[in-house]
C-alpha positions in Angstrom: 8.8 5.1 -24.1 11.6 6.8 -21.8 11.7 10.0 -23.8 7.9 9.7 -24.2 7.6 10.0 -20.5 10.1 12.5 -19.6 8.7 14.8 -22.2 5.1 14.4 -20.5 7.1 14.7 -17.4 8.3 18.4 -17.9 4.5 18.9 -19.3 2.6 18.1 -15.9 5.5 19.7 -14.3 4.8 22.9 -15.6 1.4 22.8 -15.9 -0.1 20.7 -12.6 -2.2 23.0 -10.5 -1.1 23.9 -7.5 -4.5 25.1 -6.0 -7.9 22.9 -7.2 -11.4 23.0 -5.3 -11.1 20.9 -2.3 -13.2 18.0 -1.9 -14.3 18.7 1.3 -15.5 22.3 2.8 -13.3 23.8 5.4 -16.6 24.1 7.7 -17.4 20.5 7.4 -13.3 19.7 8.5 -12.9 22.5 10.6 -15.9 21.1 12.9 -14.3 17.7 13.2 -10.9 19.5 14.3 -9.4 19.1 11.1 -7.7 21.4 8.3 -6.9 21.2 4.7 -3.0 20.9 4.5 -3.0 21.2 0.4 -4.6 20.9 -2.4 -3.6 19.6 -5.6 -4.8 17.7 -9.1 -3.7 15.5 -11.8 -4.4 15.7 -15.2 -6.9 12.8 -16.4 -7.9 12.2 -19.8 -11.5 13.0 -21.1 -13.7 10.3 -22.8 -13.5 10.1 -26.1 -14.2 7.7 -29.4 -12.6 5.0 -28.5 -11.5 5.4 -24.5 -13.9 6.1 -21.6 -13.1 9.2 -19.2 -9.7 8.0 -17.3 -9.9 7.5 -13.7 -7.6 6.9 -10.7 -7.9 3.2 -9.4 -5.6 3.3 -6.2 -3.8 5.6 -3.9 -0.6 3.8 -2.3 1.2 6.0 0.8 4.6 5.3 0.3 7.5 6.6 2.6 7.4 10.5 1.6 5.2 10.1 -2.1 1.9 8.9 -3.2 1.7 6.8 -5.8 -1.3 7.4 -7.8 -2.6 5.0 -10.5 -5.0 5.6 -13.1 -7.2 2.8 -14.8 -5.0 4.1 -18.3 -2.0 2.5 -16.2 -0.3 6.2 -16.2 1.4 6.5 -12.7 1.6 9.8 -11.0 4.0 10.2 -8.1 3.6 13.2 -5.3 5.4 14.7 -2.3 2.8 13.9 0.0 3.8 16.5 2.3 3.2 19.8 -0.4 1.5 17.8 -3.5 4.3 18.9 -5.9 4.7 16.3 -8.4 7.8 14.4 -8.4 6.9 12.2 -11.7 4.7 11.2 -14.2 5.1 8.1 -16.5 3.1 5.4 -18.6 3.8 2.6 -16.0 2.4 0.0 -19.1 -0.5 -0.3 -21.7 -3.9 -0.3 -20.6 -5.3 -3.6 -19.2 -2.1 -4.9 -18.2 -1.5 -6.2 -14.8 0.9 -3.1 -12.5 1.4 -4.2 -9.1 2.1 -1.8 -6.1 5.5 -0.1 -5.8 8.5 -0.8 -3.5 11.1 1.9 -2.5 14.7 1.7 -0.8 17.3 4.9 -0.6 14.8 7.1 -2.3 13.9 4.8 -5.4 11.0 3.3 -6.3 10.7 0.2 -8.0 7.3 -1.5 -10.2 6.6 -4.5 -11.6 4.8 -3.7 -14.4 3.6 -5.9 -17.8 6.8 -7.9 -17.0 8.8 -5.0 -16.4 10.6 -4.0 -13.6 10.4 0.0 -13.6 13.0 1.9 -11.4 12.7 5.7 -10.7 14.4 8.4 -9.1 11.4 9.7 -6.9 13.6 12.7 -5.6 14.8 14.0 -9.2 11.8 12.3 -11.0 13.9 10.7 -13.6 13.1 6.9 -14.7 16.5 5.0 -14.3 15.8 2.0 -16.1 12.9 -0.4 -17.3 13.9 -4.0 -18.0 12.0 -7.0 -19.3 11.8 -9.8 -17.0 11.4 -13.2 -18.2 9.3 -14.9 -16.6 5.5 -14.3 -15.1 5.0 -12.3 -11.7 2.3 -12.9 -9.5 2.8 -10.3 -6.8 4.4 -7.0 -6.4 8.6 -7.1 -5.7 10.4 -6.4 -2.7 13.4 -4.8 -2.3 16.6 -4.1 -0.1 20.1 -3.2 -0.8 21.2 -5.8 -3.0 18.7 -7.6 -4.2 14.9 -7.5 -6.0 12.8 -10.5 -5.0 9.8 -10.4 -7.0 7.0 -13.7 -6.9 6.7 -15.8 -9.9 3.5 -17.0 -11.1 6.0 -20.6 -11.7 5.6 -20.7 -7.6 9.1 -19.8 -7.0 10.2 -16.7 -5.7 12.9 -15.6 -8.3 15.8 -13.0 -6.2 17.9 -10.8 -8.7 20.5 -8.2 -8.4 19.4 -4.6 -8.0 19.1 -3.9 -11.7 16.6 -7.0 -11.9 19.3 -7.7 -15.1 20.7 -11.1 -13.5 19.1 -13.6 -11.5 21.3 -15.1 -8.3 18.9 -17.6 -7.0 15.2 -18.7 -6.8 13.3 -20.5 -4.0 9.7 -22.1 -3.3 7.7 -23.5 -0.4 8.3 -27.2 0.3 4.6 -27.7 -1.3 6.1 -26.8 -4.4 2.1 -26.7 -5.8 2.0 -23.6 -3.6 1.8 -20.2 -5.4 3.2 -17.6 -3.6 1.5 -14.9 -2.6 4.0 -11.8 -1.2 7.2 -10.8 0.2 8.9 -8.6 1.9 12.7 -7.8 2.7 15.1 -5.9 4.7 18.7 -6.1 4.5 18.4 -8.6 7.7 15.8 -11.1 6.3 13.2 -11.6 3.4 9.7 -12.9 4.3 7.3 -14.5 1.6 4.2 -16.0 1.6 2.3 -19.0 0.2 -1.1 -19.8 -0.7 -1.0 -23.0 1.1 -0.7 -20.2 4.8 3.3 -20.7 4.6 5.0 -17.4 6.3 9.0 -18.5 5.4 11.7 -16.0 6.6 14.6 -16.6 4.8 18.7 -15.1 4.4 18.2 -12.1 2.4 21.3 -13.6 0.6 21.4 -17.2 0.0 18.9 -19.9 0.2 18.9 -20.5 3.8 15.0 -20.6 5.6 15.6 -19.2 9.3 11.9 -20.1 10.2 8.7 -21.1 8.9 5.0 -20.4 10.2 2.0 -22.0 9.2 -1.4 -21.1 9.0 -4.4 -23.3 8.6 -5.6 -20.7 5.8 -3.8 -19.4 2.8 -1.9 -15.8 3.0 -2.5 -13.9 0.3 -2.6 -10.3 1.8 0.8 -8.8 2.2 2.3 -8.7 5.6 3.4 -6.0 7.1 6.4 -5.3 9.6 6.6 -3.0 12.8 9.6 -3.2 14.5 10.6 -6.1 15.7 6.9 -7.6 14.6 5.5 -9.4 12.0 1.2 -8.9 11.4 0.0 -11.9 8.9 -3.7 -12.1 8.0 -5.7 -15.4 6.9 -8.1 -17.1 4.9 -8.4 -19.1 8.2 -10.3 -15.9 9.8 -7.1 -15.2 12.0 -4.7 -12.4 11.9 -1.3 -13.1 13.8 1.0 -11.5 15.3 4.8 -13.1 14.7 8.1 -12.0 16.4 10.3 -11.6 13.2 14.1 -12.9 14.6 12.2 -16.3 15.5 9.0 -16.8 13.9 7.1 -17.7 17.3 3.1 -16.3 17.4 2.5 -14.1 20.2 -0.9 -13.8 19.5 -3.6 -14.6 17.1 -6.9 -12.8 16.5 -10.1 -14.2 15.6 -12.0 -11.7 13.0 -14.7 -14.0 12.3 -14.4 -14.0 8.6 -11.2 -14.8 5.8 -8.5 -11.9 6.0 -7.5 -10.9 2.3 -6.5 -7.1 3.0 -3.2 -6.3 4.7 -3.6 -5.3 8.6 -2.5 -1.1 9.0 -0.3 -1.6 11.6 1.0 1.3 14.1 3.0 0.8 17.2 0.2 0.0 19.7 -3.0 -0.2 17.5 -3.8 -3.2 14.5 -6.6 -1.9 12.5 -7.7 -5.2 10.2 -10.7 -5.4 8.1 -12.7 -8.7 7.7 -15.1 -9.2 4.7 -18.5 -8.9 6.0 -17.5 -8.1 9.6 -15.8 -4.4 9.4 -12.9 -2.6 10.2 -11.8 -3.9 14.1 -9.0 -1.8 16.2 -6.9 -3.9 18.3 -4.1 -3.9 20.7 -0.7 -4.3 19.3 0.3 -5.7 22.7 -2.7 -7.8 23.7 -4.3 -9.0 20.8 -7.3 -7.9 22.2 -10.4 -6.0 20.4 -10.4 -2.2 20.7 -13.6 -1.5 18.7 -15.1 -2.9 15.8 -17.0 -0.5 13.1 -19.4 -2.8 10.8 -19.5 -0.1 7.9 -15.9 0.5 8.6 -13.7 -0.2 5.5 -10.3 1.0 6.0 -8.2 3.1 7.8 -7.2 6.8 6.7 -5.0 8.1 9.2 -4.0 8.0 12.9 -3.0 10.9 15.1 -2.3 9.6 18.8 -5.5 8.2 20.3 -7.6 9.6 17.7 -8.4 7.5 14.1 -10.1 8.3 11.3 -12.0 5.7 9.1 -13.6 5.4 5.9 -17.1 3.5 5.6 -18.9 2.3 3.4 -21.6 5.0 2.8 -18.8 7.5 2.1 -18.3 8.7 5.0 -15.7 9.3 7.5 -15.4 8.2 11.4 -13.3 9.8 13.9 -13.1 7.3 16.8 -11.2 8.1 20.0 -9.5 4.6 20.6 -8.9 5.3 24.3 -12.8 5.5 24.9 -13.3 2.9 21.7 -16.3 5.4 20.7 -17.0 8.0 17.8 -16.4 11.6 18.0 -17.4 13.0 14.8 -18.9 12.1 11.5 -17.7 13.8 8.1 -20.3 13.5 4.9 -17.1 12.3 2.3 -19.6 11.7 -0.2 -18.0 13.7 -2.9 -15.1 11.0 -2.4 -13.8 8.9 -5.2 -10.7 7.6 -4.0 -9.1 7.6 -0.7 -5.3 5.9 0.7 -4.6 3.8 4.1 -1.5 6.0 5.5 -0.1 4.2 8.8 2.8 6.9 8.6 1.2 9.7 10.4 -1.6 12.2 11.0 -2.7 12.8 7.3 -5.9 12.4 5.4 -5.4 11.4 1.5 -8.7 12.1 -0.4 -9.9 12.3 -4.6 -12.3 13.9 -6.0 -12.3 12.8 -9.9 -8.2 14.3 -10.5 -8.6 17.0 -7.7 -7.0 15.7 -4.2 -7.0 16.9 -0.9 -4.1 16.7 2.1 -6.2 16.8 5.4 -4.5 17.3 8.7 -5.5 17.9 12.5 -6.2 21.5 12.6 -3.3 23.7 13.7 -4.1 25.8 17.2 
């Protein structure tokens, strides 16, 4: 499988465009204030006898790459900031479960079919790919020393680096809990429980530092901004947590269950609620910005401006400050699209070709 994919490698280095059609026309961006940065594609496979057409099933911003997954379960991995491909790999056989990917000092780990995949997203070169043995329920997290990665026995299984040798394992005190997600720094590890536990532990022993509990189960991932900790709930409630002591400091009400992870920036929460929208809301308050009904996710932030993907493929640039819309793209030609919380940029498919959009350049 490793020389298989290093071979392919050196193929889609050579060979992957640099320049494709863009997926949206440089009038329709340029009127909005926006630009295309680059342009790029990947190559997908064509129907055939026994496989449909292959397509990409999820776009995941990560640090400096994008992480794009195709419903074969081939990973591609590009600099997001010139579209030059840094990989290409067969993450597992089609069908089998390939969860999102975590990254620490420039390497990128996936749990994939049982296997824990790390690669060398600056050199593109795949460094290892272990079996684990047991069942994972949720993607890994990772930090200096160790891989924590969610077992579907309701324990949360930590492991050296390698994911060769497994130091210690912990659960909720509802050990009929499954749990749901973590996360890790080199200060702390977070996981969560279906049963709403939020349980910060010692990155490096068994030792809980605090515990939160929701009336709902968690089962989005949360997500960390500096020193704060954004969970969303089955209970309708997203909350905000201070990480060092666990303590809520405040909770919004989004009127229906929360299963997708908040996109959190330093002073605006964007959350979306099943049947309710996509709501912008003050990192400091906890109180409502805006709410778009048709509103699905967020693609990008620059400053006070957002810009949001609804449901009738289009997208909505909303000035926060004024909480009202400014422009409104036609994205119909859109087949896939990422949630970047980094920065200013735009992440857009059409089919394999994809599109870097930024604010125009004056």
């Amino acid at each position: 499988m490793k020389n298989f994919c290093l071979v392919w490698l050196l193929v889609f280095t050579i060979f992957l465009p640099s320049v494709c059609d863009a997926v949206i026309s440089e009038k329709l961006l340029n009127e909005a204030g926006l630009q295309t940065v680059w342009q790029s594609a990947i190559p997908l496979n064509p129907p055939s006898r026994t496989s449909p057409k292959e397509k990409v099933e999820k776009i995941t911003v990560l640090g400096n790459y994008l992480y794009i997954l195709t419903n074969s379960n081939y990973l591609f991995c590009l600099d997001r900031h010139t579209g030059r491909l840094s990989f290409a790999a067969a993450a597992a056989e089609p069908k089998m479960p390939v969860f999102e990917p975590a990254d620490y000092n420039g390497i990128a780990y996936l749990i994939a079919a049982n296997n824990v995949i790390a690669v060398d997203v600056e050199k593109g070169a795949e460094l290892y790919r272990h079996k684990i043995p047991f069942s994972v329920s949720a993607a890994a997290a990772v930090n200096a020393a160790y891989l924590y990665i969610p077992g579907t026995d309701k324990r949360l299984h930590i492991t050296d680096v390698n994911g060769r040798f497994e130091r210690f394992k912990v659960g909720s005190d509802n050990d009929a809990s499954a749990i749901t997600g973590v996360i890790a720094t080199d200060k702390f590890a977070i996981f969560t429980t279906k049963a709403g536990n939020v349980i910060c532990m010692n990155p490096s022993e068994p030792k809980r530092l605090w515990q939160f509990d929701a009336v709902g189960a968690v089962t989005a991932l949360p997500v960390i901004v500096q020193n704060w900790l954004y969970v969303g709930s089955k209970d309708t409630n997203l909350y905000k947590l201070d990480t060092g002591s666990g303590k809520m400091i405040w909770k919004f009400y989004a009127g229906s269950a929360l299963d997708t992870s908040a996109r959190a920036a330093e002073t605006i929460v964007y959350q979306y609620a099943i049947n309710k929208g996509l709501y912008a809301i003050d990192a400091n308050s906890g109180k409502q910005i805006w709410l778009l009904p048709d509103g699905i996710e967020l693609l990008a932030q620059n400053g006070n401006t957002a810009y949001v993907f609804e449901k009738n493929n289009t997208c909505i640039v909303m000035d926060n400050k004024q909480a009202k819309k400014i422009y409104t793209i036609n994205f119909a030609p859109v087949t896939t699209f990422a949630a970047n919380v980094y920065d200013d940029k735009i992440y857009i498919m059409e089919d394999k070709n994809i599109s870097c959009i930024g604010p125009k350049v004056k």
